[in-house]
Wavefront OBJ file of the C-alpha trace (Angstrom):
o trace
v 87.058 104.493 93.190
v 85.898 100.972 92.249
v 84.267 98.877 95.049
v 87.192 96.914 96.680
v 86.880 94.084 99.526
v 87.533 95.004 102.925
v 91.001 92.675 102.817
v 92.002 94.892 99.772
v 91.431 98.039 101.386
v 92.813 96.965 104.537
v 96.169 95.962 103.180
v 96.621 99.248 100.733
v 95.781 101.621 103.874
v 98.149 99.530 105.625
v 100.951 99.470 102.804
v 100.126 103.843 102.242
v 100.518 104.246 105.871
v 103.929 102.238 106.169
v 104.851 104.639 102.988
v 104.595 107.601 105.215
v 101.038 108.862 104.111
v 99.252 110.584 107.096
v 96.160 109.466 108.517
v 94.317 112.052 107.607
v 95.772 111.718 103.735
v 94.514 107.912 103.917
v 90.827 109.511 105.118
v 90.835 111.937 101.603
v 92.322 109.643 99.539
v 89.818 106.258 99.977
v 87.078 108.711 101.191
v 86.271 106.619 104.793
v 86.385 107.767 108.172
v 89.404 108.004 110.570
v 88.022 105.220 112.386
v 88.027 103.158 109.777
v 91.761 104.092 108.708
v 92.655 103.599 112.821
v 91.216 99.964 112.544
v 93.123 99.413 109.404
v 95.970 100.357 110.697
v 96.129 98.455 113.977
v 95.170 95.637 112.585
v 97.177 92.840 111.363
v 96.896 89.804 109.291
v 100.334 87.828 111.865
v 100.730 88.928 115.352
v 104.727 87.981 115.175
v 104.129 88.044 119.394
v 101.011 86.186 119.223
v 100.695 82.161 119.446
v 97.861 80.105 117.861
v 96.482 77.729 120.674
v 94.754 74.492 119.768
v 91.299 73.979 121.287
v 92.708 70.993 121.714
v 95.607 71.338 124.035
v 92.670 73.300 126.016
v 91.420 70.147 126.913
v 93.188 67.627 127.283
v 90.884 65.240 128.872
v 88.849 64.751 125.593
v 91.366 65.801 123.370
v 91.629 61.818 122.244
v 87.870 61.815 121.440
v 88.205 64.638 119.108
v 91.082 63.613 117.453
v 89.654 59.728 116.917
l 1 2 3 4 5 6 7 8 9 10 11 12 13 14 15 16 17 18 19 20 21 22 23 24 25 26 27 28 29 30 31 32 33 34 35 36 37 38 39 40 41 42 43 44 45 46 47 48 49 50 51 52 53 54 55 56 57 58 59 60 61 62 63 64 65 66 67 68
């Protein structure tokens, strides 16, 4: 299997997984560790649940300093 970015691999492990592939399948199939298909897996590229905060609505009392 050609060298792929971690992104790449990420998302097809992801995308197999959705499919219906096993775990385990994923491990043979890309040859890396369960680990690696558990990270893959749990992680996401959007959290629909999760909300980007500003630094600067953190703090507000310099907040005009930055933004000047």
């Amino acid at each position: 299997m050609p060298q792929v970015s971690k992104v790449e691999l990420y998302a097809a492990i992801r995308r197999d997984h959705r499919a219906g592939i096993q775990m385990r399948e994923l491990e043979r199939k890309y040859n890396i560790s369960w680990r690696t298909v558990k990270k893959a897996v749990d992680s996401a590229i959007y959290c629909g649940s999760c909300e980007y905060v500003s630094a600067i609505t953190q703090l507000p009392e310099c907040g005009s300093a930055v933004r000047a």
